[in-house]
N, C-alpha and C positions, 0 to 999 in steps of 0.2 A: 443531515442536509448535504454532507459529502459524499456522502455515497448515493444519493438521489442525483445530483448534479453529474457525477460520475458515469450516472448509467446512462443520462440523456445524453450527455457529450459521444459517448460511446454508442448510442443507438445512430447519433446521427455521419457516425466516421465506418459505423458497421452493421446497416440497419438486419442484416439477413446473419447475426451474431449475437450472442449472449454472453457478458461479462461475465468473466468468473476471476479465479483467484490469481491465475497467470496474468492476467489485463492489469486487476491492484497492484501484482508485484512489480510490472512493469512500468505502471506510473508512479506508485512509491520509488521504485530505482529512476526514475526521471529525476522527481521531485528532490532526491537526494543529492547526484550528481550536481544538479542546479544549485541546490544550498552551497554544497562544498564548491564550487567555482565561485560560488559571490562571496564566502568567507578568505578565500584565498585570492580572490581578486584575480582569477582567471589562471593560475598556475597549473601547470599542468608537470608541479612536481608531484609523484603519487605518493610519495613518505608524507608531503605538507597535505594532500588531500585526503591519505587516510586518516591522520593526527583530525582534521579540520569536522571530521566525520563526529567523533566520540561527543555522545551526548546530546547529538542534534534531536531534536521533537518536533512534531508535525500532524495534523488533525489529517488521517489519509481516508479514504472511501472505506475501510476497515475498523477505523475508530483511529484514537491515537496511539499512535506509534513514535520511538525512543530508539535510538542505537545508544547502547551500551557502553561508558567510556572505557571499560576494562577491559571487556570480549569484543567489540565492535558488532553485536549480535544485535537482531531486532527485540525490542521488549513490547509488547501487543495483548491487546486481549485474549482469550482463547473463543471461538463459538463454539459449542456444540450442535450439530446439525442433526438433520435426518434426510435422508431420500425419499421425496416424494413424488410419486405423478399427478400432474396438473397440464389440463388441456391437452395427454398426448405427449408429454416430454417430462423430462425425471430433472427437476428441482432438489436443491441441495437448502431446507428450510429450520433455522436457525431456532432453536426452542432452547438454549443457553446459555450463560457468555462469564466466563471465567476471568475476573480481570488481571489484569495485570500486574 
């Protein structure tokens, strides 16, 4: 359901565009941002905000997604894709999903 709401929202901010992975990354790094200011209550110390980071979770257009409280790395499902053509344009379509 997040990633269906994801692509409307997005069709209608960029109708003559297609989401891809850079778009999620960029709303996940929204999304993130946003958390850590409302755990830190607007700080804009960056030691308190990357401490504030570790271990945050979150249902993103991708699936759910985890920063790391060790590495501060994303923890994510994997897809497995394939490239395919459809209508004239090459689609990145999803035939596995490695979890987490």
């Amino acid at each position: 359901p997040e990633n269906a709401a994801f692509k409307q929202a997005y069709a209608q901010l960029a109708p003559n565009a297609r989401p891809n992975m850079m778009a999620a990354g960029g709303y996940d790094g929204m999304h993130l941002i946003a958390q850590m200011l409302a755990r830190t209550n607007g700080s804009e110390d960056g030691e308190r905000l990357v401490e504030s980071a570790k271990g945050l979770s979150w249902t993103s257009p991708r699936g759910p997604v985890q920063i790391d409280a060790a590495s501060r790395d994303i923890i994510q499902d994997i897809s497995i894709r394939r490239a395919e053509r459809r209508d004239g344009q090459i689609w990145n379509i999803e035939f596995a999903r490695i979890p987490r």
